[in-house]
C-alpha positions, 0 to 999 in steps of 0.5 A, spaced: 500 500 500 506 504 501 509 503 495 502 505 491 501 511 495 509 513 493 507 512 486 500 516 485 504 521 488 510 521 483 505 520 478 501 527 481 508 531 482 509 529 474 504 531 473 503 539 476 511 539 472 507 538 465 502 543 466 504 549 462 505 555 466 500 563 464 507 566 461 509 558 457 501 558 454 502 566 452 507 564 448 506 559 445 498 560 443 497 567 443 503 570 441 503 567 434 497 570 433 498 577 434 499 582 428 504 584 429 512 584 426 516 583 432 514 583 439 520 583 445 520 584 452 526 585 457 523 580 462 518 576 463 514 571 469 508 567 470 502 568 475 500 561 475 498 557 470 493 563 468 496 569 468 503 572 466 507 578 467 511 582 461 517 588 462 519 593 458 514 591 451 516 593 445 512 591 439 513 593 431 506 594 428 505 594 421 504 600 416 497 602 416 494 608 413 493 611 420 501 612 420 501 614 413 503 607 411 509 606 416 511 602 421 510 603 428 514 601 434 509 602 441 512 601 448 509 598 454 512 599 462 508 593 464 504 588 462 499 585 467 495 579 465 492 576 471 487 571 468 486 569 461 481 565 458 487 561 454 483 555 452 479 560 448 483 564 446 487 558 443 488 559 434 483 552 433 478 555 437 476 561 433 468 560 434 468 561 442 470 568 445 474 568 451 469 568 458 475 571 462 480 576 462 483 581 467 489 585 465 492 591 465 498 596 461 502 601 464 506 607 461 504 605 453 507 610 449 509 610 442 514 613 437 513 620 433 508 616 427 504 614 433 504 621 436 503 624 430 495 619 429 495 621 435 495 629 435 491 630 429 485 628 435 488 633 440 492 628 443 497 629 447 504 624 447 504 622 454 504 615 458 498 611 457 495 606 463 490 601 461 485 596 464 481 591 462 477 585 468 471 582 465 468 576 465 462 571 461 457 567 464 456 563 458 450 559 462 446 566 464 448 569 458 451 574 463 457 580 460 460 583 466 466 589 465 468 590 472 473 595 469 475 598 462 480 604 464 483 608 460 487 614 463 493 619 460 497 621 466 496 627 469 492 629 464 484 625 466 481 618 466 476 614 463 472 608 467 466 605 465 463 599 467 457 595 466 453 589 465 448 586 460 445 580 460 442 576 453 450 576 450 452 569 446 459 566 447 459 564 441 463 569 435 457 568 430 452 571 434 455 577 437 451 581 431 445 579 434 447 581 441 444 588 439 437 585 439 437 580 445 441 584 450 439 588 454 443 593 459 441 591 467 447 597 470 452 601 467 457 607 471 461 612 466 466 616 470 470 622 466 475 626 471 479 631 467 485 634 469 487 638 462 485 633 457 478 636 455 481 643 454 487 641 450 481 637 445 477 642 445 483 647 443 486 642 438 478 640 435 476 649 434 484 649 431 482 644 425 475 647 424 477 655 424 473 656 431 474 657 438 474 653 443 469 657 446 464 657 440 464 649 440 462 649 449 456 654 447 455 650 442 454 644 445 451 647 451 445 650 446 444 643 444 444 641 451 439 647 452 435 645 447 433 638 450 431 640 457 424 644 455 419 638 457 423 635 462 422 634 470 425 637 476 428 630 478 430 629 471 434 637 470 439 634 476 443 630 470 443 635 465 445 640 470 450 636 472 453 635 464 451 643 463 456 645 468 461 640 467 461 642 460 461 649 463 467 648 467 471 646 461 478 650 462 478 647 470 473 642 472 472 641 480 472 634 480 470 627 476 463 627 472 459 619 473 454 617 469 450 612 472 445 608 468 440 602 472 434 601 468 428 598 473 426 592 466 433 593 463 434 597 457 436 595 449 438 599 443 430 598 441 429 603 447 434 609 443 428 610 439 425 614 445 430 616 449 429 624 447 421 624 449 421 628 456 424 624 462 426 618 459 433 618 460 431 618 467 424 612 468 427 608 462 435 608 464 435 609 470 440 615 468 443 619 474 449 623 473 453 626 480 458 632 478 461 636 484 460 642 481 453 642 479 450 649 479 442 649 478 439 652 473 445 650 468 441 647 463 435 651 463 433 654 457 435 661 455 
């Protein structure tokens, strides 16, 4: 009896050192696939066998008419895969999508072709962070992103989490996700430090305007909507109006929050300008810390 237990637990041990470590299977079955001409890190380490850690990332991407038909170089501080879905992200398994992911790139930065896409927008060439956790339920269908974050350091951040519900697994049946899925909750966060001015600036630069003109533009446009609509329903455009107001310094970040009592789906966009909508159709509250009353009323 000794010697068979000494053999199943050789034959255990065995079989733990086959198994393939998260950094082993990313290279093997992920990084074959990518796109890319060439792709290097100055160190590299596993977080279980789901999970990995990339240091000092170098990837050489492609020409493409977006860099004027040259090739890119990016530059990654850090990579962080906590879990991946390695099984379904897997080259042979084209038909079911990943039902987990959790990873996060710090100090993204790319070389002039990419700076120059870049500043056509009006963005700045600084570090990028980016986060992304998300899990798939398959059995209930259920699409929870517990955070998508992009921010440009020092300049703002944008979060946005959700959950919807009706969402397929399978690869051939996300077009029809846009008619069974109904949103159930979802929070957006912007908190600006400068990013929104220097858009705004670079934006009115491209089309001869001011940066003044678009903000009083779209601050009559918002006015515009607020004719019919409650008090309870004035909080959130009030808070929009005074963020757009406040433009040059905002006090603080902006969120968005959307729960629908029944979940909501894109067949309710349809409706969602009639008075008081966004809120008894989505639930939608909106929280700003300088949020000045009156701010979207009519003029």
């Amino acid at each position: 009896m000794r010697s068979f237990g000494t053999f199943l637990a050789l034959l255990l041990l065995s079989t733990a050192a086959w198994a393939e470590s998260g950094l082993q299977r990313f290279e093997r079955e992920v990084k074959p696939q990518l796109e890319l001409e060439k792709l290097s890190y100055g160190g590299a380490e596993s977080l279980g066998d789901q999970g990995f850690v990339l240091k000092d990332v170098v990837a050489v991407v492609p020409p493409s008419a977006q860099t004027d038909n040259k090739r890119t170089t990016i530059r990654i501080e850090k990579v962080t895969v906590e879990s991946a879905d390695f099984d379904r992200l897997k080259a042979s398994n084209k038909e079911d999508l990943p039902r987990f992911l959790k990873m996060k790139f710090e100090g993204m930065t790319g070389d002039e072709a990419a700076s120059r896409s870049l500043a056509a927008y009006g963005l700045p060439k600084v570090p990028v962070d980016t986060t992304l956790d998300y899990r798939l339920d398959t059995a209930a269908k259920r699409l929870t992103v517990e955070k998508l974050e992009f921010s440009l350091r020092g300049l703002g951040r944008i979060e946005l989490s959700l959950v919807i519900d009706g969402v397929s697994d399978k690869a051939d049946d996300m077009e029809d996700t846009k008619d069974s899925g109904r949103l159930q909750s979802a929070s957006l966060t912007i908190d600006d430090k400068g990013l929104l001015s220097q858009l705004l600036v670079a934006n009115a630069k491209s089309q001869g305007n001011k940066p003044e003109d678009l903000v009083a533009l779209g601050l009559l446009t918002l006015t515009s909507l607020t004719g019919q609509q409650d008090a309870e329903s004035m909080k959130a455009f009030d808070a929009v109006a005074s963020f757009v107001g406040d433009w040059r310094s905002p006090k603080g970040p902006i969120t968005f929050t959307v729960k629908p009592a029944k979940g909501a789906s894109f067949a309710d966009v349809g409706g969602l300008l009639m008075p008081n909508a966004l809120r008894e159709t989505l639930g939608l509250s909106v929280t700003y810390a300088g949020t000045r009353a009156g701010a979207a009323a009519p003029k």
